[in-house]
ChimeraX commands (.cxc) that place a marker at each C-alpha (Angstrom):
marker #1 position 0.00,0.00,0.00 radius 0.5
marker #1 position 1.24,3.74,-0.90 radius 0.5
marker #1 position 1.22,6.64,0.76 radius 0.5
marker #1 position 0.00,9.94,-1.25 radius 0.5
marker #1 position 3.61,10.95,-0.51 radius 0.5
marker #1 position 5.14,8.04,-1.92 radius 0.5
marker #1 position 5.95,6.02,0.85 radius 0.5
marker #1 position 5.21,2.41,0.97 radius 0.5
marker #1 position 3.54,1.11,4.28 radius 0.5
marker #1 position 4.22,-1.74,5.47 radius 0.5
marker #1 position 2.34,-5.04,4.47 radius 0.5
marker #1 position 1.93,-8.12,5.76 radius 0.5
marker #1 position 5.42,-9.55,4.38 radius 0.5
marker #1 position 7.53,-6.56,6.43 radius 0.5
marker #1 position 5.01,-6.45,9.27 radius 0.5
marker #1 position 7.09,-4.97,12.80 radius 0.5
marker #1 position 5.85,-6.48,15.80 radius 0.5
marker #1 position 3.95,-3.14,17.41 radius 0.5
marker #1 position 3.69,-5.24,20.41 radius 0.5
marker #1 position 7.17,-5.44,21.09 radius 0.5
marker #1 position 8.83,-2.70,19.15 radius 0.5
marker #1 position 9.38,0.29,20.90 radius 0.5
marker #1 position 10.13,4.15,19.33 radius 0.5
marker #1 position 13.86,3.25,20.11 radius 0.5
marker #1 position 13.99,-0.41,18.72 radius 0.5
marker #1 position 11.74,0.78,15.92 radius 0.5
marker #1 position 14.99,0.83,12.62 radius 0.5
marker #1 position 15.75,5.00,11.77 radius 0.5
marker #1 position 14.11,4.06,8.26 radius 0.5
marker #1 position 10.38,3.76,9.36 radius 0.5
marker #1 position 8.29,6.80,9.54 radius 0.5
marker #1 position 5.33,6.91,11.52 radius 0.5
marker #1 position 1.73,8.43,10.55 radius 0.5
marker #1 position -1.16,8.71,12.50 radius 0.5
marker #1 position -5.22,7.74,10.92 radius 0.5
marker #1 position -8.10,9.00,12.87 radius 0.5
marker #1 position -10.52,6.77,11.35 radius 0.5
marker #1 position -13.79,9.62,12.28 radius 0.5
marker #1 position -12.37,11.81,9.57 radius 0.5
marker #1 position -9.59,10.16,7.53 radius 0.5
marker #1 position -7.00,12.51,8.43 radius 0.5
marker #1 position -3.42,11.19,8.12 radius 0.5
marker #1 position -0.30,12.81,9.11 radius 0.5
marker #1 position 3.23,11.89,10.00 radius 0.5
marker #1 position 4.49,12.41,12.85 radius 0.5
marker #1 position 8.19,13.27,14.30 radius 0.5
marker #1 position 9.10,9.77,16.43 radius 0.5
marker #1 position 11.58,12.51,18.30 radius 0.5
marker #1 position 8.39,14.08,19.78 radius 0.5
marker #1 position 6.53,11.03,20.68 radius 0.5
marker #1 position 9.24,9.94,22.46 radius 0.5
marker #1 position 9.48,13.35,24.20 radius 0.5
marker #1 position 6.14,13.35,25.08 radius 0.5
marker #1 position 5.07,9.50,26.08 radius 0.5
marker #1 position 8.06,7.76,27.13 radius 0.5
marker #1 position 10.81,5.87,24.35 radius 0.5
marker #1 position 10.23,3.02,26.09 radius 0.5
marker #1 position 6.34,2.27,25.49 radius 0.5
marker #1 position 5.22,-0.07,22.80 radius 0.5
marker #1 position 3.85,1.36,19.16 radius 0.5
marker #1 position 0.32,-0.58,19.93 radius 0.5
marker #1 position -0.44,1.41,22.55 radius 0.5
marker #1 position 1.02,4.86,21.82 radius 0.5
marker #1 position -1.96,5.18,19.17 radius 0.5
marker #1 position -4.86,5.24,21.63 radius 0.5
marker #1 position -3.14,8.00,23.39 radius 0.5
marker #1 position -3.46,10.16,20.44 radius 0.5
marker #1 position -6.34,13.36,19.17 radius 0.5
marker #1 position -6.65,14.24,15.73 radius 0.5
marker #1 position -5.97,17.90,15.11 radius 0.5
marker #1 position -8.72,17.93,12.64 radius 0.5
marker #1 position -11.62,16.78,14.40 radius 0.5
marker #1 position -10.55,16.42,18.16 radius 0.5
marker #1 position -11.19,12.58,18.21 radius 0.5
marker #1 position -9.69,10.64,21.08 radius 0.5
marker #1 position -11.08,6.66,19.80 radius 0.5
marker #1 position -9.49,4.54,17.75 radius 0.5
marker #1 position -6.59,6.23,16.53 radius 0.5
marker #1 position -3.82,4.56,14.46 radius 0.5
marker #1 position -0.41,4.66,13.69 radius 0.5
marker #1 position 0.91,3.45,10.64 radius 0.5
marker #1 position 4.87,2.70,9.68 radius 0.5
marker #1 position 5.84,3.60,6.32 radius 0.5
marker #1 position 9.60,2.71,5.19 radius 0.5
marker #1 position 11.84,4.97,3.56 radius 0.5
marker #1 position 13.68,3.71,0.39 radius 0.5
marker #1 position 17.28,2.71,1.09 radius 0.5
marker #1 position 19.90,2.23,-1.13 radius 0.5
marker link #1:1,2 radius 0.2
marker link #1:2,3 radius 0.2
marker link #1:3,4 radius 0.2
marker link #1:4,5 radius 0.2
marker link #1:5,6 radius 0.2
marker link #1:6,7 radius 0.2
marker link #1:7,8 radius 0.2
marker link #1:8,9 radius 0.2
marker link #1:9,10 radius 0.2
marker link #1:10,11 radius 0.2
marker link #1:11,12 radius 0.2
marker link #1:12,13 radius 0.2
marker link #1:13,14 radius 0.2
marker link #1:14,15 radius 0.2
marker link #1:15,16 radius 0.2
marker link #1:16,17 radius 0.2
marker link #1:17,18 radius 0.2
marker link #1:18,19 radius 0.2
marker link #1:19,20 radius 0.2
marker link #1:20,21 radius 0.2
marker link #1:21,22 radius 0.2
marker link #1:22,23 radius 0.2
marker link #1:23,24 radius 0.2
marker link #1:24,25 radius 0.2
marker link #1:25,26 radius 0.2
marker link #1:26,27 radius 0.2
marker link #1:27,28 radius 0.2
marker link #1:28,29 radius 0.2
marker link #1:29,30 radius 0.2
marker link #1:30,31 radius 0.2
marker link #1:31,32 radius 0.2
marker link #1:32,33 radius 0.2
marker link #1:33,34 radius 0.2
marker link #1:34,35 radius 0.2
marker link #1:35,36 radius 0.2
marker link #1:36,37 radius 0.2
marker link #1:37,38 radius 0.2
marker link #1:38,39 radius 0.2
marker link #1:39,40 radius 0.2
marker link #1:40,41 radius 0.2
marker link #1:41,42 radius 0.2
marker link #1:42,43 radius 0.2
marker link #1:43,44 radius 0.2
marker link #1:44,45 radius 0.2
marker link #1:45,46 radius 0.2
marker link #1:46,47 radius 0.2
marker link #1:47,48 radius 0.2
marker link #1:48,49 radius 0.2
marker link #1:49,50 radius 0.2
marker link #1:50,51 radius 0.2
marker link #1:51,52 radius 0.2
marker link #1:52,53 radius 0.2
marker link #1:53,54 radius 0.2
marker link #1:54,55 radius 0.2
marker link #1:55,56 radius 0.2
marker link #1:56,57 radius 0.2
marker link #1:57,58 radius 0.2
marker link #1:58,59 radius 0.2
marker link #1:59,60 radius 0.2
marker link #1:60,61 radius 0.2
marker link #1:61,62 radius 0.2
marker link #1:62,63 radius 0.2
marker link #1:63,64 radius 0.2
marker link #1:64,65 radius 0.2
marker link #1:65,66 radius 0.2
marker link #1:66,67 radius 0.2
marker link #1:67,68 radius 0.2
marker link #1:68,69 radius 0.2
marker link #1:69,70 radius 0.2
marker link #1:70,71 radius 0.2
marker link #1:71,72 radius 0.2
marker link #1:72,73 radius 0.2
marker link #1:73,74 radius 0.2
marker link #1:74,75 radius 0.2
marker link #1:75,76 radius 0.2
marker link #1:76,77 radius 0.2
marker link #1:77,78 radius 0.2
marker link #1:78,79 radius 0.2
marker link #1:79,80 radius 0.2
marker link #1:80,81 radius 0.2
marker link #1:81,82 radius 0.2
marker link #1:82,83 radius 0.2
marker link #1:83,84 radius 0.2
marker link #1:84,85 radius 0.2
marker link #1:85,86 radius 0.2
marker link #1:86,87 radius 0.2
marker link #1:87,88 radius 0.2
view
């Protein structure tokens, strides 16, 4: 699956383990969106400030329920998605 900016997300082939991955085990060539799912809005977001804000030690799966959508204010259901950058 593509982003609109060109950047693939991952499928089921180069799936991370949100479970276990963390913001500092997570490799420097993911970048991380966010979906609120009441409005469609996606965004990335800077893993620098994430980790600032909730801790670099707390899981992906549940950093995404901590998040609000900027557009609409929605608290439920948020997601985070993990594109990959192309490497050389």
């Amino acid at each position: 699956m593509k982003h609109r900016r060109s950047i693939d997300l991952v499928d089921g082939c180069d799936a991370v383990e949100i479970d276990r991955e963390t913001l500092t085990t997570l490799p420097q060539w993911y970048v991380i969106h966010a979906r609120c799912p009441a409005c469609q809005r996606q965004t990335p977001i800077d893993r620098h400030t994430l980790a600032y804000r909730f801790g670099r030690h707390l899981s992906l799966a549940r950093i995404g329920s901590r998040l609000k959508c900027s557009g609409c204010g929605n608290r439920n259901g948020n997601q985070l998605l993990l594109g990959r950058l192309p490497r050389d």
